[in-house]
N, C-alpha and C positions, 0 to 999 in steps of 0.2 A: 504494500500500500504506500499511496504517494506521501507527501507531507501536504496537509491542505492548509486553507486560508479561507476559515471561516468568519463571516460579518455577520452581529447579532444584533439583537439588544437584550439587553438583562431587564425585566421587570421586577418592580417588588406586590405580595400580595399581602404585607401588614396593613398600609394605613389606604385610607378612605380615597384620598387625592394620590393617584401616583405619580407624579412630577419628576420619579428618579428615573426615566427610562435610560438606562447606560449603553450608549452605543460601544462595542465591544467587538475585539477581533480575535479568532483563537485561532493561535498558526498550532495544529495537531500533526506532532512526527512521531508516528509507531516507532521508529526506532531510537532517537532520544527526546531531548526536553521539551515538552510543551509549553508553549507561551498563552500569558493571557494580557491582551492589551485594551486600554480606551481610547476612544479617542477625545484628545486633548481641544479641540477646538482648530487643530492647528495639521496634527499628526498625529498616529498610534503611537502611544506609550504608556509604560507600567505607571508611571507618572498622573495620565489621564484618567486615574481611580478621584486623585486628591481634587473635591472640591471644596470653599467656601460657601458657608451661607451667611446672612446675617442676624439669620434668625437663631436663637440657639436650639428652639423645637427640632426646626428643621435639619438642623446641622446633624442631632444627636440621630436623627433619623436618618439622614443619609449616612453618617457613619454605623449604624447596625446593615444598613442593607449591602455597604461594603465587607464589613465584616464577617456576612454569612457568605459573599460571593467569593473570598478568600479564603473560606472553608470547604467549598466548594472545587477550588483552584488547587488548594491547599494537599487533600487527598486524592487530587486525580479525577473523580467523578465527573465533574462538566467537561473534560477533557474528553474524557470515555463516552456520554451521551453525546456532546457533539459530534463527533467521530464518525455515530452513527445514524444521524439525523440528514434529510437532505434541504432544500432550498423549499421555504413556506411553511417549514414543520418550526413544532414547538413541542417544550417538553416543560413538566412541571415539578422540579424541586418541594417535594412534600414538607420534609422535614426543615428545610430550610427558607421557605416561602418563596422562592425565586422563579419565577416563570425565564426562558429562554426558546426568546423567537429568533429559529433561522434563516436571515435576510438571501444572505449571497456566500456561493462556496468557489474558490478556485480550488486547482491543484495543480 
């Protein structure tokens, strides 16, 4: 299998308004490291996770929907489900609230 270059967005399904939708890249290599990237506004980077709010509600709350998407990252598993999702599918992170829709795949 190739190494692919998947375009997502990360949703969260905790709070009422989701405002966090994270656009997101997963370059997936079966044979080493997989990457998980955002996009910054500018470019994809690991970087593109860190935002600012000025709210502190909202801050605490984007940083839990990070949190659980780096736990996710973390063990391999969205690596694994992307992997094997194709282009308009989604999958739904139970335990960790996260919905992931997949936009666009190269390889």
């Amino acid at each position: 299998m190739n190494i692919r270059d998947i375009e997502c967005i990360l949703l969260d399904d905790t709070y009422e308004e989701d405002d966090f939708n994270i656009l997101a890249k997963i370059v997936y290599n079966p044979q080493g490291k997989s990457k998980l990237y955002a996009w910054d506004g500018l470019e994809w980077s690991e970087k593109g996770f860190n935002r600012v709010y000025t709210n502190r509600n909202n801050q605490y709350a984007y940083d839990d929907i990070v949190n659980r998407i780096f736990q996710l990252r973390d063990n391999g598993l969205i690596f694994e489900i992307a992997s094997k999702l194709n282009e308009d599918e989604s999958y739904y992170f139970e335990e960790e609230r996260i919905y992931i829709y997949i936009e666009d795949i190269k390889e």
